[in-house]
N, C-alpha and C positions, 0 to 999 in steps of 0.2 A: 504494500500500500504506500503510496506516495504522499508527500505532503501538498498541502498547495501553498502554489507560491504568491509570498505578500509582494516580490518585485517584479513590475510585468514591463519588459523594453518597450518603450513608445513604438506605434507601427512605421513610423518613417523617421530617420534622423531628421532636424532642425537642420535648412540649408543656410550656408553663408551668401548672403547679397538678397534671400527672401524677400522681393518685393520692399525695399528697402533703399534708400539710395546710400552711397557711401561716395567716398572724396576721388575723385577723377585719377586716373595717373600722374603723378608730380615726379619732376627732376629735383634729386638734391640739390641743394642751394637756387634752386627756380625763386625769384621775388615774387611773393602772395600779399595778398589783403583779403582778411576776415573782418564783415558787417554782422554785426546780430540788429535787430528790429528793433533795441532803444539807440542804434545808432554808433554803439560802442565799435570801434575799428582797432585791428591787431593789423600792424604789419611786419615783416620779415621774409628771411629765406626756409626754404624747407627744409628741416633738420631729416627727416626719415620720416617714413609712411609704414604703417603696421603691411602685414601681406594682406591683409583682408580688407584694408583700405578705411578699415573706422575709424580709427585715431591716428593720429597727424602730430609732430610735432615741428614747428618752430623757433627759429633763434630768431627772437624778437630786434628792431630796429633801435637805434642809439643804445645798445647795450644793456638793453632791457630783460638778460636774461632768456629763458625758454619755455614756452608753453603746450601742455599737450591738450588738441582739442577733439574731442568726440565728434563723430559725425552728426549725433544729433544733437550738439549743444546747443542750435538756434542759429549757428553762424552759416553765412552767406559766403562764397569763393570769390573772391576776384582778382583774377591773374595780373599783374601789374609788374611795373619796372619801377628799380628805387629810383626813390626821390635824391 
């Protein structure tokens, strides 16, 4: 007699990119600007992009250190050349 089992595997694994958007292809050191909707703007070079393309980090402009941003932190892309 068998037992039953309390762990039962999901019927399909969770896809990576599931109807989801995630951050474009970026070159290292490519100059970006990030807008969120109160207006707030990040800019810099691209530090490194995870492989899955959700998180993104940046070396921020005048030496502002590096930020890592989620894909869906609210922030908008816009590819740009430094100032």
């Amino acid at each position: 007699m068998t037992r039953p089992s309390h762990h039962r595997e999901p019927d399909h694994a969770p896809q990576a990119h599931e109807g989801r958007d995630v951050w474009p292809a970026l070159a290292k050191d490519q100059h970006v600007a990030l807008v969120n909707e109160r207006g707030w703007r990040l800019s810099g070079t691209v530090e490194t992009l995870t492989s899955d393309r959700r998180c993104l980090w940046i070396q921020l402009d005048a030496g502002m250190g590096r930020q890592l941003i989620h894909h869906e932190d609210g922030f908008e892309l816009e590819v740009s050349l430094p100032a």
